[in-house]
C-alpha positions in Angstrom: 124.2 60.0 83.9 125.8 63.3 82.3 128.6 63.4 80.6 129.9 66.2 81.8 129.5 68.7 84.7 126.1 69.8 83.9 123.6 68.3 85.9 120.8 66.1 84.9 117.6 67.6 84.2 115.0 67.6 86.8 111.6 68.2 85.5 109.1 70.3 87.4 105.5 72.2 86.1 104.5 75.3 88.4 101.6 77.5 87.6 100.6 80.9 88.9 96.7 81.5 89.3 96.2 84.8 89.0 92.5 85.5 90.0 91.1 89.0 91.2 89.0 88.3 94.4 87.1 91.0 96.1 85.5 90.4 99.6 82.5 88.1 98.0 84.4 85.1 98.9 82.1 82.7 97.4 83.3 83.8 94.0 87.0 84.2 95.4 86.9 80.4 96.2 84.9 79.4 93.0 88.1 81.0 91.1 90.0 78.9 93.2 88.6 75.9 92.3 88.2 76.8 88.7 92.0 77.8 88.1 92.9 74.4 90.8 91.2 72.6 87.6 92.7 74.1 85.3 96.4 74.1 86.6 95.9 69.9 87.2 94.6 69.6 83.8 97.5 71.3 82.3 99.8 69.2 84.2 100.7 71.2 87.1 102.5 69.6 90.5 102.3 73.6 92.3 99.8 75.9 91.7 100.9 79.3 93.7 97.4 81.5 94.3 97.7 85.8 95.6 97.8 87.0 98.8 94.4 87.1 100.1 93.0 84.9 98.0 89.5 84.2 99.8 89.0 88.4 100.3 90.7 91.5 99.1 92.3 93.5 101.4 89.4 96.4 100.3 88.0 94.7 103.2 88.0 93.6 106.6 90.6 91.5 107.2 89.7 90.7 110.7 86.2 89.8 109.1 87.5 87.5 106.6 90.0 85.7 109.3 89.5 81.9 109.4 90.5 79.0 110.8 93.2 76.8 109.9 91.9 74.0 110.5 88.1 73.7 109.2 87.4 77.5 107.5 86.5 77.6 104.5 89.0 78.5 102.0 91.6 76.1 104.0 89.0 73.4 103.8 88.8 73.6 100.0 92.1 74.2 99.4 93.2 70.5 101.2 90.3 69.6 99.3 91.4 70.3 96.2 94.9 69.1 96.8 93.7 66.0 97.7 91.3 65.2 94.7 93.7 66.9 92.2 96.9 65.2 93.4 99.0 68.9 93.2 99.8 70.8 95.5 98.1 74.3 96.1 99.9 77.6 97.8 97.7 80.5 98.8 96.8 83.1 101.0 94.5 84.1 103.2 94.0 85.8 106.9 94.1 83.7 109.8 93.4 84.7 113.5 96.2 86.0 115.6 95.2 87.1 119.0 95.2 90.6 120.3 92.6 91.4 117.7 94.9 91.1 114.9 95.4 88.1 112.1 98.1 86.6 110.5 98.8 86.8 107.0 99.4 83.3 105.9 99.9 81.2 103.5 99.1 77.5 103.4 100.9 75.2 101.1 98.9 71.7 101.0 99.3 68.7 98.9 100.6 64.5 98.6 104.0 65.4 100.3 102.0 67.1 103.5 101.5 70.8 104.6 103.0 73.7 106.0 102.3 77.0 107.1 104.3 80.7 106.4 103.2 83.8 108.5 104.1 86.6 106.5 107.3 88.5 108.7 107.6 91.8 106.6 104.0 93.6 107.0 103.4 96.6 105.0 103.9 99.5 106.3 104.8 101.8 103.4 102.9 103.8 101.1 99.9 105.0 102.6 98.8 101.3 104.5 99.7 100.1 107.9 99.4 96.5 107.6 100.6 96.0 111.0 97.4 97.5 112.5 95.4 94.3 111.5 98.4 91.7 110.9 100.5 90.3 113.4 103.9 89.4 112.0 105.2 85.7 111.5 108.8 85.2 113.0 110.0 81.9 110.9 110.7 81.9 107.6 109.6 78.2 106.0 110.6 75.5 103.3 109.4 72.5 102.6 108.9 69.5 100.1 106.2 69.1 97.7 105.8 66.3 95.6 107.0 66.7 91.8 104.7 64.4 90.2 107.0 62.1 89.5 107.6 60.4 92.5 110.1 62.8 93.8 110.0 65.8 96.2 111.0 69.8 95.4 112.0 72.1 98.0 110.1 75.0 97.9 110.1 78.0 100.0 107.4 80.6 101.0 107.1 84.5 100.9 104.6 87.0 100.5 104.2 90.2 98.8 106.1 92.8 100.7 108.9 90.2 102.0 109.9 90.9 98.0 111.9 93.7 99.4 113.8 92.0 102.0 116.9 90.4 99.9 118.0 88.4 103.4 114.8 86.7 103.4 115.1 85.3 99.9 119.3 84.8 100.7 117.9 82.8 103.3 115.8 80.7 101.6 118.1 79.5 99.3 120.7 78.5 102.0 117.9 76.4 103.7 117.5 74.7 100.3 114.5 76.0 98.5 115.1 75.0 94.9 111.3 76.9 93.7 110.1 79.9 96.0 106.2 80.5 95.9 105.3 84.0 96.5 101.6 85.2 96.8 101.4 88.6 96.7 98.6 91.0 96.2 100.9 94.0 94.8 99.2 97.6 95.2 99.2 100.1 92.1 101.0 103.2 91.8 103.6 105.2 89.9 106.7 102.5 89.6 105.2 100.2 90.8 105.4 97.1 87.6 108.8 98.5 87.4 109.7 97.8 91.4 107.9 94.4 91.1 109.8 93.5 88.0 113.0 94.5 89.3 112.5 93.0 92.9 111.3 89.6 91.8 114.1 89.0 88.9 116.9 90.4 92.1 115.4 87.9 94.8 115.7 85.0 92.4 119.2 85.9 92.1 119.7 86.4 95.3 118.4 82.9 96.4 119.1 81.3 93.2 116.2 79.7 93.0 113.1 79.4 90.5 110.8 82.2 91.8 106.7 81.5 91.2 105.2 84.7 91.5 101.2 84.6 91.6 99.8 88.2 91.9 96.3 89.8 92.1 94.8 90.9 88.6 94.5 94.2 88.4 91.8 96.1 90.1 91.7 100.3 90.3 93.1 101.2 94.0 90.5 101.4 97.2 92.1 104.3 99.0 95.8 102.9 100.2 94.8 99.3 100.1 97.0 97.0 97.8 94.7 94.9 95.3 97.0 94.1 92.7 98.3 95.1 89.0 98.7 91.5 87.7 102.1 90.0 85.9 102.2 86.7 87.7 105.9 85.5 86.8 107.9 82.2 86.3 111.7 83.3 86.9 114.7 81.6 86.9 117.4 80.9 88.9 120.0 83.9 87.1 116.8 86.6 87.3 115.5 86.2 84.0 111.7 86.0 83.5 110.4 82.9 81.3 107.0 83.4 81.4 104.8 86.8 82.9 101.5 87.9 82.6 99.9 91.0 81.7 97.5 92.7 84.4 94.0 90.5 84.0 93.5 87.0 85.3 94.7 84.1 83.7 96.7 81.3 84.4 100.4 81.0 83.7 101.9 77.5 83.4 105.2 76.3 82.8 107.6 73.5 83.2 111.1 74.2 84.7 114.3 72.7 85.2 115.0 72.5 88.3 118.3 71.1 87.4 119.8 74.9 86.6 119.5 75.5 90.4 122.4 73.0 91.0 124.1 74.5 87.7 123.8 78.3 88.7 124.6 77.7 92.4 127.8 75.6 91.6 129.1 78.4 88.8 128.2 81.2 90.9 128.3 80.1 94.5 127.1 83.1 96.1 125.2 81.2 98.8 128.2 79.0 100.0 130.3 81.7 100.0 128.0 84.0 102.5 129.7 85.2 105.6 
């Protein structure tokens, strides 16, 4: 037991996988399975994949929708979780009704599953997600196993929710000590600098550890977002560990989870929310 009013220190290893998928999603999904490996092998208990991680939003994304239950790219993932022991986060496009699809993200592995709908659809720059994308209406945590016989809870966002502080504030008051956010972040004048600034503000603002997994870069096809890159590992006072430069790779990294406790009882913004 500590000494003193510092809390013990709780172990976790994240990765972010950041792979650049097109709309061949054969070679989206063997990039899955190779950075899966990969991430296990390093010692991983999360690995946190893009935004539309089975096809690129250069495409169809009412083409690429799949089921939940037996598509592909769910199927492997579950698949992977499974024969890996970690537990896997990533996008892809699921059906939705109406002729649209949800943006979701499944987060699979030994302590069970859930699902996030992405809520904040992007409407900005050029693209109209919410022609194709249905909006999600809960926001989700969850546990996943820590790999040492323990559970983490860990929150779920995507991409554009990065600019919607009460998401994140949110988040953190339901308990999400790690937040996974796939993202698939468009280029464009300011852009590194808004997702730099955005990411290191919403891990503030929840107080969390913040696992940001982006697309590698790809040059821009018309307004669709495909991603710059600089996958992130950031702390709970906004200040980035570990980033990435702009083509794939994979970025691992043990945290404390033990400075969430620490930051949140110094500087207890969340308790003191009205």
């Amino acid at each position: 037991m500590s000494t003193d009013d510092t809390p013990a220190q709780r172990s976790f290893t994240v990765a972010a996988a950041q792979i650049r998928s097109t709309d061949d999603r054969e070679d989206n999904l063997r990039q899955v399975r190779g950075a899966a490996q990969e991430a296990a092998r390093q010692g991983a208990a999360l690995v946190v994949f893009p935004e539309a991680t089975s096809s690129w939003f250069g495409s169809s994304v009412r083409a690429a929708a799949e089921d939940l239950d037996d598509g592909a790219t769910p199927t492997l993932l579950r698949r992977l979780a499974g024969e890996l022991g970690i537990t896997i986060a990533a996008g892809f496009f699921t059906p939705a009704g109406g002729g649209r699809v949800h943006n979701t993200v499944l987060l699979t592995g030994p302590a069970g599953e859930a699902v996030y709908r992405k809520v904040h659809l992007f409407d900005a720059f050029g693209s109209k997600e919410s022609d194709t994308v249905a909006p999600g209406e809960e926001y989700v945590v969850a546990p996943v196993a820590d790999g040492r016989g323990g559970t983490v809870q860990v929150g779920l966002a995507t991409c554009y929710d990065v600019r919607f502080a009460d998401q994140f504030t949110a988040l953190g008051l339901r308990g999400a000590e790690v937040i996974a956010l796939p993202t698939s972040w468009g280029a464009g004048p300011g852009k590194l600098e808004q997702w730099q600034t955005l990411t290191r503000a919403r891990a503030l603002d929840s107080q969390s550890w913040l696992v940001a997994a982006g697309q590698a870069h790809q040059e821009a096809k018309g307004a669709a977002p495909l991603g710059i890159g600089h996958s992130a590992v950031i702390d709970p006072l906004g200040n980035p560990v570990d980033e990435l430069g702009s083509e794939p790779g994979l970025l691992g990294r043990t945290i404390d989870l033990g400075q969430v406790e620490a930051v949140r009882s110094r500087i207890p913004v969340l308790s003191a929310q009205r």
